[in-house]
C-alpha positions in Angstrom: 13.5 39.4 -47.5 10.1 38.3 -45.9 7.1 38.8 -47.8 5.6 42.5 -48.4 1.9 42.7 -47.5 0.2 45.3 -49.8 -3.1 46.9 -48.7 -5.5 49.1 -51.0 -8.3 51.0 -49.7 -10.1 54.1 -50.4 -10.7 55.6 -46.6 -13.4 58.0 -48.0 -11.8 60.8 -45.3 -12.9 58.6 -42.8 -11.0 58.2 -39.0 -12.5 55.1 -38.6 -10.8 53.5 -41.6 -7.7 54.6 -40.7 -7.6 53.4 -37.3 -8.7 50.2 -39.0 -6.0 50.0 -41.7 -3.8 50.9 -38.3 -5.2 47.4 -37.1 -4.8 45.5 -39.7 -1.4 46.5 -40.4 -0.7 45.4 -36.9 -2.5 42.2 -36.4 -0.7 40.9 -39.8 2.6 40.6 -37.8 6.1 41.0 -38.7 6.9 41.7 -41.9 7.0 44.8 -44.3 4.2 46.2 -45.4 2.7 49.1 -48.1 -0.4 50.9 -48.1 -2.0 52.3 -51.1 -4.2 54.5 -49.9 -7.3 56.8 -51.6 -9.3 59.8 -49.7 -6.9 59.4 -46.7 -8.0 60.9 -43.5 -6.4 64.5 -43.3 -6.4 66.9 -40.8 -4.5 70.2 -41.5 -3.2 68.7 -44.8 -1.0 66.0 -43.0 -2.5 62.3 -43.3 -3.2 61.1 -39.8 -4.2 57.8 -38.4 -1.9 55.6 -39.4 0.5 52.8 -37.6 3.1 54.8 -35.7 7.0 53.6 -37.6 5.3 54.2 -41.2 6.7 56.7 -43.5 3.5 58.6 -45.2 4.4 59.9 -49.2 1.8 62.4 -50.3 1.8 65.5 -51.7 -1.2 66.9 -50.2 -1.3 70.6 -48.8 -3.1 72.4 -46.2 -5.2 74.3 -49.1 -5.2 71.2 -51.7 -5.5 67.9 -49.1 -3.9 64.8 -50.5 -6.4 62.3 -51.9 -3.8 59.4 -52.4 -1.1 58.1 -50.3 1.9 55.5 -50.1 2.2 53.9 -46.1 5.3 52.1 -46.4 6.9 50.3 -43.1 10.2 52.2 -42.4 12.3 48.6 -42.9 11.9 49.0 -46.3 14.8 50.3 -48.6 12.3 53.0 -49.7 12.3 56.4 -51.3 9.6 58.8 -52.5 8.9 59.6 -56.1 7.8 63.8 -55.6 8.5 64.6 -58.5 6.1 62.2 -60.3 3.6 62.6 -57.5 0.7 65.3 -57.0 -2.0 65.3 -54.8 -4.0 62.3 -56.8 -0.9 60.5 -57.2 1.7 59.2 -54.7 4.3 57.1 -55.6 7.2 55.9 -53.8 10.1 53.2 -55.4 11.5 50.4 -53.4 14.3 48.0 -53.6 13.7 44.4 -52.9 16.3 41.3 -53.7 18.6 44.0 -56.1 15.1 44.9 -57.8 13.5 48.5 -58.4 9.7 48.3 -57.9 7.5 51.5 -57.9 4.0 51.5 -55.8 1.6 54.3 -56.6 -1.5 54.9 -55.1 -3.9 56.7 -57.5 -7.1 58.7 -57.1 -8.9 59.6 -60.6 -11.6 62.1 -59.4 -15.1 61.6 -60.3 -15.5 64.8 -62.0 -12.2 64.9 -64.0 -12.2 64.1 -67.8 -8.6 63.1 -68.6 -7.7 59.5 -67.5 -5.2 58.5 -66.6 -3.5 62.4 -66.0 -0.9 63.7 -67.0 1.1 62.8 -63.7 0.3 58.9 -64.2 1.4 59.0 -68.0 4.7 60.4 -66.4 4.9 58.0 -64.2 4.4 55.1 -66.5 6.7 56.5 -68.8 9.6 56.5 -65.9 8.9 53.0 -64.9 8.9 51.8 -69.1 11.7 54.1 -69.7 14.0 52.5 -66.4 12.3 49.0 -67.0 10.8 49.2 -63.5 7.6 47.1 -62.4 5.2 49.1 -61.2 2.3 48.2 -58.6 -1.0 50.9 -58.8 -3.9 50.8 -56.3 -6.6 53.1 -57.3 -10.0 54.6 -57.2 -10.5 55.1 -60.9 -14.2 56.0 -60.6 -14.9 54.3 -63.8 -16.6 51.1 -64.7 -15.3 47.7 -66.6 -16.5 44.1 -66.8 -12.4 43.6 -66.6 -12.4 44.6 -62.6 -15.4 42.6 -61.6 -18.4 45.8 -62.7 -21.7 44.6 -63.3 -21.1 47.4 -66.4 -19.1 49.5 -68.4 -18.7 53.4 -69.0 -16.9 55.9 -70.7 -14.6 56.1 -68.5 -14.2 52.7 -67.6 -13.4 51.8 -71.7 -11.1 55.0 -71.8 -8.7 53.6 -69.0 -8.6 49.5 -70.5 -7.3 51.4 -74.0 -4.5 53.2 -72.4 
């Protein structure tokens, strides 16, 4: 199989970041590629703006809009992970070479106090428990040295010990 090119971005809602993921994905050429996506752009609680031939894993309503998705090109030997996915998290498993490999996009909300959630810690503990590699882009909202912050918080120290 040909290379996988993986994109992470936090869209902040925004139509003009989608249309430029959209883009990018399409001036990289051939190839498969995944999205990790944070604060898509929504409208009427479906993700929009994205490379037509993409499937789009989210969990987002109408009422609750997503604030992560998965893009994954529809070449891939893919499958969504719902059941470990909420509207923060999407996750979707793929099969490359004979090899299980889960990508999650993950949105930690500034306001919440629990990190990771509950829904990661499941989803870690499927990937540990079926020896699967596991590939996160996130907006954690938290500061550390250890991903290139000029500081550290709370937050930030509570995520490197988990």
């Amino acid at each position: 199989m040909a290379a996988i090119r993986c994109f992470q971005l936090n869209m902040h809602r925004a139509m003009a970041a989608a249309s430029n993921l959209s883009d990018c994905m399409r001036d990289t050429g051939k190839g498969s590629h995944i999205a990790m996506l944070q604060e898509p752009y929504v409208v009427k609680g479906r993700v929009r703006g994205c490379v037509k031939g993409y499937t789009v894993v989210d969990m987002g309503t109408v009422k609750y809009p997503a604030r992560a998705a998965v893009i994954l090109s529809r070449d891939l030997n893919a499958w969504p992970l719902t059941v470990l996915s909420d509207r923060d998290v999407a996750a979707a498993q793929i099969m490359v070479n004979g090899k299980n490999i889960v990508f999650a996009s993950v949105y930690m909300p500034h306001d919440t106090q629990v990190h990771p959630s509950a829904t990661l810690r499941k989803l870690v503990e499927y990937c540990e428990g079926y020896n699967t590699d596991l590939v996160i882009g996130t907006d954690a909202n938290s500061h550390h040295l250890l991903w290139g912050s000029s500081d550290c918080n709370d937050r930030g120290e509570r995520l490197m010990e988990y």
